[in-house]
PDB file with SEQRES, HELIX, SHEET and CRYST1 records, atoms N, CA, C and O in Angstrom:
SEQRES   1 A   69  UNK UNK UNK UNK UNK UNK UNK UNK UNK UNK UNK UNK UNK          
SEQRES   2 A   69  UNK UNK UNK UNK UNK UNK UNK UNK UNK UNK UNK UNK UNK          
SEQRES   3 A   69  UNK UNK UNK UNK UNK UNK UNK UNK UNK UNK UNK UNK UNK          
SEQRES   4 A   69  UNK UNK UNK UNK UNK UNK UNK UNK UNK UNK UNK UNK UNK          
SEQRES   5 A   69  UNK UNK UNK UNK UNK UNK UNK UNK UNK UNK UNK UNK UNK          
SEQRES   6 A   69  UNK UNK UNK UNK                                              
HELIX    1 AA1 UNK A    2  UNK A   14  1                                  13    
HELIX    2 AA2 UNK A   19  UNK A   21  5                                   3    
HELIX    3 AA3 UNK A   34  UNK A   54  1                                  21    
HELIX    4 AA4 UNK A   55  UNK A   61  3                                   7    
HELIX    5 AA5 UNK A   66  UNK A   68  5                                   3    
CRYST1    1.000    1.000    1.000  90.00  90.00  90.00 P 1           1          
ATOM      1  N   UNK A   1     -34.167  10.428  12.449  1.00  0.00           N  
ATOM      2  CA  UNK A   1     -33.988   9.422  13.474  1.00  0.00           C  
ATOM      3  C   UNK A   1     -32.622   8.735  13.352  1.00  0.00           C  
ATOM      4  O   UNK A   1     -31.986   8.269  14.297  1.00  0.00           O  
ATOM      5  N   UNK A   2     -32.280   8.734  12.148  1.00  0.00           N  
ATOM      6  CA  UNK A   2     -30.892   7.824  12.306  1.00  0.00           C  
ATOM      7  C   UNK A   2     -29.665   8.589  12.629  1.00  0.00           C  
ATOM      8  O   UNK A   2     -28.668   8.119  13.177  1.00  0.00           O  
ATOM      9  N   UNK A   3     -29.811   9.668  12.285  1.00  0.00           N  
ATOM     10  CA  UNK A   3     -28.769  10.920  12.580  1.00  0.00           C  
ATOM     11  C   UNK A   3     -28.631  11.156  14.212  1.00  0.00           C  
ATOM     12  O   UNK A   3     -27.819  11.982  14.629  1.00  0.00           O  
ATOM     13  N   UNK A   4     -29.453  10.401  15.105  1.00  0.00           N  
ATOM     14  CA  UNK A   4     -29.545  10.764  16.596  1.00  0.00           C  
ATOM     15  C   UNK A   4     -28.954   8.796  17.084  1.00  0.00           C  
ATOM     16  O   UNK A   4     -28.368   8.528  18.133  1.00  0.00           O  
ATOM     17  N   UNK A   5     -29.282   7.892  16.144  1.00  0.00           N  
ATOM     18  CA  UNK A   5     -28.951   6.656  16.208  1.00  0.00           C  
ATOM     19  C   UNK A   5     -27.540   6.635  16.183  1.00  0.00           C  
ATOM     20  O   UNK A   5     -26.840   6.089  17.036  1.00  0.00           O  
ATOM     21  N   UNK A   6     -27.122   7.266  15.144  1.00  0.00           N  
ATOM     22  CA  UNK A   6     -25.420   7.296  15.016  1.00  0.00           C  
ATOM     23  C   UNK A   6     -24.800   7.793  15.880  1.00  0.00           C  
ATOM     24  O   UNK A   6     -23.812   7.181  16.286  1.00  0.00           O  
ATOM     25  N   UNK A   7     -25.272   9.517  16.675  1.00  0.00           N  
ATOM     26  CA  UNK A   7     -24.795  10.475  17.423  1.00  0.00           C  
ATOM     27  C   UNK A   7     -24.524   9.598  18.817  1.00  0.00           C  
ATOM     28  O   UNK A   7     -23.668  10.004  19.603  1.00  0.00           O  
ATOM     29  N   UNK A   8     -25.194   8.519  19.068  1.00  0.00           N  
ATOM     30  CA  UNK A   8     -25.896   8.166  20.290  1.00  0.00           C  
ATOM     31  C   UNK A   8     -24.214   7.258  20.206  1.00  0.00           C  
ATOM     32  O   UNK A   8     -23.148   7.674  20.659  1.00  0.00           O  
ATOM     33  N   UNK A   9     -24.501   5.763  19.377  1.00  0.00           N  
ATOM     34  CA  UNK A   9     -23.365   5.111  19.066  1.00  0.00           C  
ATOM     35  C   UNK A   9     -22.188   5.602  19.059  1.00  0.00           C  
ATOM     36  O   UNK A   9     -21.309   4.864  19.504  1.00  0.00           O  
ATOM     37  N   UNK A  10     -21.714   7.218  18.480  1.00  0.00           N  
ATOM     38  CA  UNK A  10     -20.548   7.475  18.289  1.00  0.00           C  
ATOM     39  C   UNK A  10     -20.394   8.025  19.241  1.00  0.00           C  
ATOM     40  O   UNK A  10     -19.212   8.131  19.567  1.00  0.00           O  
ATOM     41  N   UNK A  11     -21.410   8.643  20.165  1.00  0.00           N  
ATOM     42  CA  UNK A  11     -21.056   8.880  21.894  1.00  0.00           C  
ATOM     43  C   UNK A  11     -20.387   8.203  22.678  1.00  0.00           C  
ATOM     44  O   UNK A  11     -19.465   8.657  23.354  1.00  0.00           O  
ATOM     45  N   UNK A  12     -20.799   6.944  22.680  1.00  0.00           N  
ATOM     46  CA  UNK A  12     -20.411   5.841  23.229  1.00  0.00           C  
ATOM     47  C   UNK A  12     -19.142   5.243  23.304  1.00  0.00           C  
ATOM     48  O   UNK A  12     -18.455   4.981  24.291  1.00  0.00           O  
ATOM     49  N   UNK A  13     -18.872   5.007  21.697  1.00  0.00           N  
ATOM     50  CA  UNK A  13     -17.235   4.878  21.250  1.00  0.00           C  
ATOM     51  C   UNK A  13     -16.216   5.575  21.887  1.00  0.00           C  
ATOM     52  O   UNK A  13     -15.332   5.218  22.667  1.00  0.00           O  
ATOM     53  N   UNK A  14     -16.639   7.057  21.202  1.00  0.00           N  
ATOM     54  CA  UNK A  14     -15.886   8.055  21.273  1.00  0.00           C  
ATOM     55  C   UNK A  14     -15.219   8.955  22.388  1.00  0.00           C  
ATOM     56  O   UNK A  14     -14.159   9.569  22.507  1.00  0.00           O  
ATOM     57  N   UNK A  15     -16.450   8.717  23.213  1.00  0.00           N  
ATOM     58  CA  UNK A  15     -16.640   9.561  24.555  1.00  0.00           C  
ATOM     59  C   UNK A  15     -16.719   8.850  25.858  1.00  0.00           C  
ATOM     60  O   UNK A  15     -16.226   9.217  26.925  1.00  0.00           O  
ATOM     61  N   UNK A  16     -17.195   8.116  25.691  1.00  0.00           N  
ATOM     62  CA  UNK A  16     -17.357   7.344  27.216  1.00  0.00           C  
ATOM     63  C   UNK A  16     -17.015   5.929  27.364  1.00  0.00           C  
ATOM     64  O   UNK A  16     -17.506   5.170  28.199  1.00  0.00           O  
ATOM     65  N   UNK A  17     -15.864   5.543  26.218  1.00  0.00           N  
ATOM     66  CA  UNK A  17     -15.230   4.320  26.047  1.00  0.00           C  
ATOM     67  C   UNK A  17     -13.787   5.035  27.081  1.00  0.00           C  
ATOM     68  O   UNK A  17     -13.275   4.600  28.113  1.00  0.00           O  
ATOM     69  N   UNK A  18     -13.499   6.189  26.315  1.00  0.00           N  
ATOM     70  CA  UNK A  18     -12.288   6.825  26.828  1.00  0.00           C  
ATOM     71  C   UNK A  18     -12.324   7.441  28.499  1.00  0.00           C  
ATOM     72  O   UNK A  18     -11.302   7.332  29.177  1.00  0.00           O  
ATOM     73  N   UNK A  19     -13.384   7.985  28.994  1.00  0.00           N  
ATOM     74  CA  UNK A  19     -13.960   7.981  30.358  1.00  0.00           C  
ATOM     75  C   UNK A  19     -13.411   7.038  30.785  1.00  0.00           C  
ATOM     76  O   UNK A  19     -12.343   6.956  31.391  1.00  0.00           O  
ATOM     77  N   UNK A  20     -14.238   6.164  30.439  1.00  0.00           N  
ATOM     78  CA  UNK A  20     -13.734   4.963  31.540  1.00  0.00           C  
ATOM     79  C   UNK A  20     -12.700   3.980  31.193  1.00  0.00           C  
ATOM     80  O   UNK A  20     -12.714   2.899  31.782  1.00  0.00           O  
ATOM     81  N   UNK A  21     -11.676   4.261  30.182  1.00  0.00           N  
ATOM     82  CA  UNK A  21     -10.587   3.439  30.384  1.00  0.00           C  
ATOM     83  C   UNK A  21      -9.085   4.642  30.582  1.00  0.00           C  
ATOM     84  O   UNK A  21      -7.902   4.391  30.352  1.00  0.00           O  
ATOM     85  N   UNK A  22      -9.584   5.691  30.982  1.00  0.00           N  
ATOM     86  CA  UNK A  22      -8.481   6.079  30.982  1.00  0.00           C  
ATOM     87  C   UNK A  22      -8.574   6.738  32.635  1.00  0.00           C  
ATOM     88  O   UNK A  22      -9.262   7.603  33.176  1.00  0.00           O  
ATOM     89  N   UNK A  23      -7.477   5.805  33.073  1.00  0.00           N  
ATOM     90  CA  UNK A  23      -7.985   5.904  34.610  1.00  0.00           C  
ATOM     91  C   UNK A  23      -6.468   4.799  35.223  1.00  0.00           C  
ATOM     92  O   UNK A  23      -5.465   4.774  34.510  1.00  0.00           O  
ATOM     93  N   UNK A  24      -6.491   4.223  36.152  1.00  0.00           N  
ATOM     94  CA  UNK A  24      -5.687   3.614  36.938  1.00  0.00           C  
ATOM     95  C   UNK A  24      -5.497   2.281  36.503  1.00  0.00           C  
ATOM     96  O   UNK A  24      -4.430   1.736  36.219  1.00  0.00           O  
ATOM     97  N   UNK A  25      -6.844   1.728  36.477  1.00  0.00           N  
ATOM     98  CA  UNK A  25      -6.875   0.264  35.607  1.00  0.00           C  
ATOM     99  C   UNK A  25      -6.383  -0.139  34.391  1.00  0.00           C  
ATOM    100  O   UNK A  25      -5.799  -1.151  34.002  1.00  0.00           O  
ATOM    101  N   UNK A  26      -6.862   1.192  33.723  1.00  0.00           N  
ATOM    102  CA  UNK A  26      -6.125   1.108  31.903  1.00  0.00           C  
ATOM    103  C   UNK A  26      -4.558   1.601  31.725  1.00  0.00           C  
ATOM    104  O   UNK A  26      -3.452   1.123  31.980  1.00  0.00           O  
ATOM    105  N   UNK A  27      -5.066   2.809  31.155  1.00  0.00           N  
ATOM    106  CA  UNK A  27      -3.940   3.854  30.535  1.00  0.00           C  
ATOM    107  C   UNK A  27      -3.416   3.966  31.933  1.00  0.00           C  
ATOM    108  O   UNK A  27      -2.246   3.619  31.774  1.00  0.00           O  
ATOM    109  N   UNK A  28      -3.532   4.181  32.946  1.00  0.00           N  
ATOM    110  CA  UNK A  28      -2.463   4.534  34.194  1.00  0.00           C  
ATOM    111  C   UNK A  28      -1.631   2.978  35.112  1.00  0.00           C  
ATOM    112  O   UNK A  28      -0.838   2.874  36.047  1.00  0.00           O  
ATOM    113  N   UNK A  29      -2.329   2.032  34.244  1.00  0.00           N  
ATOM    114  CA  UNK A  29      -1.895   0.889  35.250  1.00  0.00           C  
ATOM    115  C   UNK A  29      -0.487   0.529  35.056  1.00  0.00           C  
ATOM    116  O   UNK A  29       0.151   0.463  34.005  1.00  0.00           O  
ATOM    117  N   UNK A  30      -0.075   0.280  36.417  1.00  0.00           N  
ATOM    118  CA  UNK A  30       1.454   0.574  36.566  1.00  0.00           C  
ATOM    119  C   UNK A  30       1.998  -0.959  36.115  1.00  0.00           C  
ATOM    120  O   UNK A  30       3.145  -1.158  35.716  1.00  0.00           O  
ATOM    121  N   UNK A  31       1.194  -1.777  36.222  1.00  0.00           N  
ATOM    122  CA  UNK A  31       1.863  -3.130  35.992  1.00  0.00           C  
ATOM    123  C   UNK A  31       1.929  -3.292  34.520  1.00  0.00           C  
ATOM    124  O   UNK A  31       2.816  -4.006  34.053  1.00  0.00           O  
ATOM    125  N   UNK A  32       0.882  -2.564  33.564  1.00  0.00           N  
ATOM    126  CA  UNK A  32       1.312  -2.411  32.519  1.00  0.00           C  
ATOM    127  C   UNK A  32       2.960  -1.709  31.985  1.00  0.00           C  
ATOM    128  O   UNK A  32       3.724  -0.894  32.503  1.00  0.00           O  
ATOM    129  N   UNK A  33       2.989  -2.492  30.733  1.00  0.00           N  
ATOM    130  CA  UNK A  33       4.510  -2.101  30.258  1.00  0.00           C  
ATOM    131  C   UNK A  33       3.964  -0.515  29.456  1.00  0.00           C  
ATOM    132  O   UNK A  33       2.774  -0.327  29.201  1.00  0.00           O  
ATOM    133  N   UNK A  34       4.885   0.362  29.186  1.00  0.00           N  
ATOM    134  CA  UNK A  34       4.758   1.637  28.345  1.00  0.00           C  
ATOM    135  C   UNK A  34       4.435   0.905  27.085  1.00  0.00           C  
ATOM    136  O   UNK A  34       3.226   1.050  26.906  1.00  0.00           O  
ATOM    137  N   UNK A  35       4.850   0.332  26.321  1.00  0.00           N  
ATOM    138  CA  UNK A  35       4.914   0.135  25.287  1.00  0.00           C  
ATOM    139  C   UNK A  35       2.814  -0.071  25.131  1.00  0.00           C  
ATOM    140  O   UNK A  35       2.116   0.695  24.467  1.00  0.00           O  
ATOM    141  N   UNK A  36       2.251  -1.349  25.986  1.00  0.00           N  
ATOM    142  CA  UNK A  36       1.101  -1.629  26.131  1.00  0.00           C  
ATOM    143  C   UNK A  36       0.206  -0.084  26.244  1.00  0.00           C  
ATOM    144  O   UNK A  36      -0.513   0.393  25.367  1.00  0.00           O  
ATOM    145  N   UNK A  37       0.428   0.344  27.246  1.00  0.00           N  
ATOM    146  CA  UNK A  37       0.133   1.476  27.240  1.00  0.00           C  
ATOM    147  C   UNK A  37      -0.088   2.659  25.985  1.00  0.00           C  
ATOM    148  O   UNK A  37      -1.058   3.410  25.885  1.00  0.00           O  
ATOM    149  N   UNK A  38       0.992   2.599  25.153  1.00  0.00           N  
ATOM    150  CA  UNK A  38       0.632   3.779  24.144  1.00  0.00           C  
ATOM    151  C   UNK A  38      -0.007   3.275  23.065  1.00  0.00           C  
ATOM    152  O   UNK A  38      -0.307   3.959  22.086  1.00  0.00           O  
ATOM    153  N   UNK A  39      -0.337   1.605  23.234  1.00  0.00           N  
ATOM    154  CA  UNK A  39      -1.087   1.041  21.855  1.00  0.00           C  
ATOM    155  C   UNK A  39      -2.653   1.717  22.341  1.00  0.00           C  
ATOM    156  O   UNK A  39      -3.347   2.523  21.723  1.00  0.00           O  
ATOM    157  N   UNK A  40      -2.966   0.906  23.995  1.00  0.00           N  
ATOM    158  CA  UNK A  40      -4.290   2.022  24.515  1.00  0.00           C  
ATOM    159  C   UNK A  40      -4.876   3.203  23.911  1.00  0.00           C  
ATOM    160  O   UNK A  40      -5.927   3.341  23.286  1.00  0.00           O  
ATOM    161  N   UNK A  41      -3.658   4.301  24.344  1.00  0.00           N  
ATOM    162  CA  UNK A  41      -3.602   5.808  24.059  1.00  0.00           C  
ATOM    163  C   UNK A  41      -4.222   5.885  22.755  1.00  0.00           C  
ATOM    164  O   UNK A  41      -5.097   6.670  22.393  1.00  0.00           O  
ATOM    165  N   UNK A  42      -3.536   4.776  21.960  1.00  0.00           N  
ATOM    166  CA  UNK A  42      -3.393   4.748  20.266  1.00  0.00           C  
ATOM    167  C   UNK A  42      -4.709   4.583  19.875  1.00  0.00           C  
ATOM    168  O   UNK A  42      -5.316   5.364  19.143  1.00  0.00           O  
ATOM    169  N   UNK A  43      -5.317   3.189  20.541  1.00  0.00           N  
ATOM    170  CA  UNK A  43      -6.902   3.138  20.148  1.00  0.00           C  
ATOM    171  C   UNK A  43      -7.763   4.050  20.461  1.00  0.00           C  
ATOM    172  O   UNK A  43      -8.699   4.413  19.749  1.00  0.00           O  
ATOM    173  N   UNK A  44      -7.362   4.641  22.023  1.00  0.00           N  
ATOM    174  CA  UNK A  44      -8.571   5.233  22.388  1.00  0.00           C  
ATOM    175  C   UNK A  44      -8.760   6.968  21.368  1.00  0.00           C  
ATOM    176  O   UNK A  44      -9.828   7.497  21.060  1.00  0.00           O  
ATOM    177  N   UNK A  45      -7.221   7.527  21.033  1.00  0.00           N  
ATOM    178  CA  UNK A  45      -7.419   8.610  20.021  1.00  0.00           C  
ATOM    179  C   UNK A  45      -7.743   7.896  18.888  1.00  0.00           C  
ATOM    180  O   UNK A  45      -8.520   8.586  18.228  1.00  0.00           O  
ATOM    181  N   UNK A  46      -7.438   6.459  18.150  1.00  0.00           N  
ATOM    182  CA  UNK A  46      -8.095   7.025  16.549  1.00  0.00           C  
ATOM    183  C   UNK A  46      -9.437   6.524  16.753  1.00  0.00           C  
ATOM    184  O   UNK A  46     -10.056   6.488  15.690  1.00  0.00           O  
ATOM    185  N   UNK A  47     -10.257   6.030  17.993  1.00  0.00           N  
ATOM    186  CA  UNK A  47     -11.811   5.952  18.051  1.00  0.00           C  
ATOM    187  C   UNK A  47     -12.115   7.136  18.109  1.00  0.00           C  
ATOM    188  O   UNK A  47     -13.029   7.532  17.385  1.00  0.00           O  
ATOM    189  N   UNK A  48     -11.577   7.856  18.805  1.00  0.00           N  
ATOM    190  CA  UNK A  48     -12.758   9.381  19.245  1.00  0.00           C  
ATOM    191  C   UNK A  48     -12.380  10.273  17.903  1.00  0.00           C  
ATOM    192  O   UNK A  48     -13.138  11.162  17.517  1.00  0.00           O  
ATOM    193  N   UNK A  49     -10.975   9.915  17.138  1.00  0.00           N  
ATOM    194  CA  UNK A  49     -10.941  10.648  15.807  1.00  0.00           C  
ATOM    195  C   UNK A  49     -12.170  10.206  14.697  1.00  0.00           C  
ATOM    196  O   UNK A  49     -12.724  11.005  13.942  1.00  0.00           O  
ATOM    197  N   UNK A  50     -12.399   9.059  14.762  1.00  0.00           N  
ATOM    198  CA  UNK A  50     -13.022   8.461  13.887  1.00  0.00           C  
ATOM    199  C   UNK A  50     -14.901   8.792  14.132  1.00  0.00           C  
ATOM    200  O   UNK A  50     -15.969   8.747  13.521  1.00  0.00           O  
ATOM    201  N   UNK A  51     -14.373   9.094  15.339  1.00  0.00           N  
ATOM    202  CA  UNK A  51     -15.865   9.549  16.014  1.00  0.00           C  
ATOM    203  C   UNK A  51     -16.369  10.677  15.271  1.00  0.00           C  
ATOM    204  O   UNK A  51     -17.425  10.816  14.653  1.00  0.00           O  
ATOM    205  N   UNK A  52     -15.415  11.439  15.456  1.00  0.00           N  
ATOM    206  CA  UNK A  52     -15.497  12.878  14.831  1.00  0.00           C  
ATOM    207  C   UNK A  52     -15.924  12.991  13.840  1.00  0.00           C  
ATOM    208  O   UNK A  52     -16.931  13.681  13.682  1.00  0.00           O  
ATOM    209  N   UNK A  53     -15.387  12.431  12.933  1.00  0.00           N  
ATOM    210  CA  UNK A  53     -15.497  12.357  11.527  1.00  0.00           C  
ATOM    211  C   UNK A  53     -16.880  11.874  11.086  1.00  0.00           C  
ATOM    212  O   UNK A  53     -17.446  12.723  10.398  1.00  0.00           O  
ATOM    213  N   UNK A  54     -17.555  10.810  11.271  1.00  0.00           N  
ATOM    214  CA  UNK A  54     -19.181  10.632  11.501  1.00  0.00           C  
ATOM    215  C   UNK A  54     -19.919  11.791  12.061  1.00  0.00           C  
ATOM    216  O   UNK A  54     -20.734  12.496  11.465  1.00  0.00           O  
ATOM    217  N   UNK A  55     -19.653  11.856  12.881  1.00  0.00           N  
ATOM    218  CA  UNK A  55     -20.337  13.099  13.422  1.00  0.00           C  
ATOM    219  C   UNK A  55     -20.277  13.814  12.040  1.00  0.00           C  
ATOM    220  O   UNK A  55     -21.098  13.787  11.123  1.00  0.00           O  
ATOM    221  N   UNK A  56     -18.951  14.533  12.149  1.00  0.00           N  
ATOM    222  CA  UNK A  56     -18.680  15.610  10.931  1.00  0.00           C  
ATOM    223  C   UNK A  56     -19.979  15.304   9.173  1.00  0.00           C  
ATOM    224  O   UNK A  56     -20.783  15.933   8.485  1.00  0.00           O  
ATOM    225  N   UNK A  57     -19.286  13.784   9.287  1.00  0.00           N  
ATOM    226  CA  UNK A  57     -20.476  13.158   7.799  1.00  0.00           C  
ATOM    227  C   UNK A  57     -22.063  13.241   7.998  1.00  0.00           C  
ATOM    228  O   UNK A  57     -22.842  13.774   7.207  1.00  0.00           O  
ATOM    229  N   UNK A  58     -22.390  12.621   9.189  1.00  0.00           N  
ATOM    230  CA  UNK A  58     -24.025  12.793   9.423  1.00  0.00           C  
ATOM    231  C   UNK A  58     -24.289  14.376   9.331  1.00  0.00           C  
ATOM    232  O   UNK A  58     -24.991  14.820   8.422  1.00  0.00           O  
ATOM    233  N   UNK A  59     -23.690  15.239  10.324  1.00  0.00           N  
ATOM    234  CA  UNK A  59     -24.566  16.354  10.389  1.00  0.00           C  
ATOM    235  C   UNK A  59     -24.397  17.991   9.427  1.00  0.00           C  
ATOM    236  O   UNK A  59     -25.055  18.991   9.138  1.00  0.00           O  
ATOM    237  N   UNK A  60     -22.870  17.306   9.203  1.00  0.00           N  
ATOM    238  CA  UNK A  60     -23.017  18.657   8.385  1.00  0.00           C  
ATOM    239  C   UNK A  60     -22.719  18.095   6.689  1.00  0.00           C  
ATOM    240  O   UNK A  60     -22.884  19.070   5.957  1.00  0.00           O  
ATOM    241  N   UNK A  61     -22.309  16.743   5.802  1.00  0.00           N  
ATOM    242  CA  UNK A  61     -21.949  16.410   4.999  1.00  0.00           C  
ATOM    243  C   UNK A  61     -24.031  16.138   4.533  1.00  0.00           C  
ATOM    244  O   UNK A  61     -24.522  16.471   3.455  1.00  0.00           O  
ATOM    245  N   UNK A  62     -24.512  15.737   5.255  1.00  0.00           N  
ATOM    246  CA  UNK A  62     -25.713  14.675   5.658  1.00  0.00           C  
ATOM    247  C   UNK A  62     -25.130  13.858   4.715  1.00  0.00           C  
ATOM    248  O   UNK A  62     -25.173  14.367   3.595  1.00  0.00           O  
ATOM    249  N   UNK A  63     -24.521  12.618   4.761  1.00  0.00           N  
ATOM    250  CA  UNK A  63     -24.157  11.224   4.622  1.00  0.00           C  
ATOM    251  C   UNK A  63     -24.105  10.243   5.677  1.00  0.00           C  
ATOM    252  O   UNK A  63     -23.115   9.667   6.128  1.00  0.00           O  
ATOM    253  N   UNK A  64     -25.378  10.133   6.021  1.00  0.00           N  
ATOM    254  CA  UNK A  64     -25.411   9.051   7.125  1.00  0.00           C  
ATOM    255  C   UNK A  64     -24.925   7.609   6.744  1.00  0.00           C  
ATOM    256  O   UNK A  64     -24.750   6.760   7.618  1.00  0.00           O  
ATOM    257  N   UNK A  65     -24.681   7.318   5.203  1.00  0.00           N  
ATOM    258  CA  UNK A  65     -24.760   5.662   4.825  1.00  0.00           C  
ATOM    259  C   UNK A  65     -22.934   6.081   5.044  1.00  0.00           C  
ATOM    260  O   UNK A  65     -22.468   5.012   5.440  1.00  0.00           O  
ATOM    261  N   UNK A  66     -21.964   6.929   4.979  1.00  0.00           N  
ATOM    262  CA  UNK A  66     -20.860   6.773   4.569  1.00  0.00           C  
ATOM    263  C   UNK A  66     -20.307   6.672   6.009  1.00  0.00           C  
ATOM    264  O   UNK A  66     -19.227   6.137   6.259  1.00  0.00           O  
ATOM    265  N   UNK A  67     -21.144   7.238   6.971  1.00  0.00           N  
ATOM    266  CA  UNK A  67     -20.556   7.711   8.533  1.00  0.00           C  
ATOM    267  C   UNK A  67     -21.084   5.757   8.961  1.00  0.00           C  
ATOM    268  O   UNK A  67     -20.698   5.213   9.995  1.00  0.00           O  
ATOM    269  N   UNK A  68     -21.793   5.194   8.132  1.00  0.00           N  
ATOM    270  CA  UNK A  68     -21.847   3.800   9.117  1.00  0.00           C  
ATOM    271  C   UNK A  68     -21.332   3.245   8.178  1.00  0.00           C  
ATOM    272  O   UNK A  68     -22.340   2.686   7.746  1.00  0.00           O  
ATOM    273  N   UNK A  69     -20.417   2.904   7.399  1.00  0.00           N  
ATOM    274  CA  UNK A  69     -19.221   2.093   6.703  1.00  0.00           C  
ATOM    275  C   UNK A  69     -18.079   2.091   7.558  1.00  0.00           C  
ATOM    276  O   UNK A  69     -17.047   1.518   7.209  1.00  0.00           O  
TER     277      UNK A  69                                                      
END                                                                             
């Protein structure tokens, strides 16, 4: 059960945080400066990296306590 608790959470982060901010409002908004912009870019890759990596620990390490630190 907790291995589908985490999967669920790191979905979320990882996957459908970036959906929906990377679009016109966020990462494409023109009134934003570039600079603002690539800090975005910046968060939204090391969440979905970090995503990965849980994933990676729960299902194939099985370390579920290290993937929620």
């Amino acid at each position: 059960m907790k291995k589908y608790i985490i999967t669920f959470s790191v979905f979320l982060y990882a996957l459908v945080v970036p959906y929906l901010e990377i679009n016109i409002t966020h990462v494409f908004n023109p009134d934003w400066t570039p600079h603002v912009r690539i800090h975005e870019v910046w968060q939204l890759i090391t969440n979905s990296s970090i995503g990965v990596l849980c994933l990676w620990l729960v299902w194939s390490k099985k370390k579920q306590k290290s993937a929620l630190f």
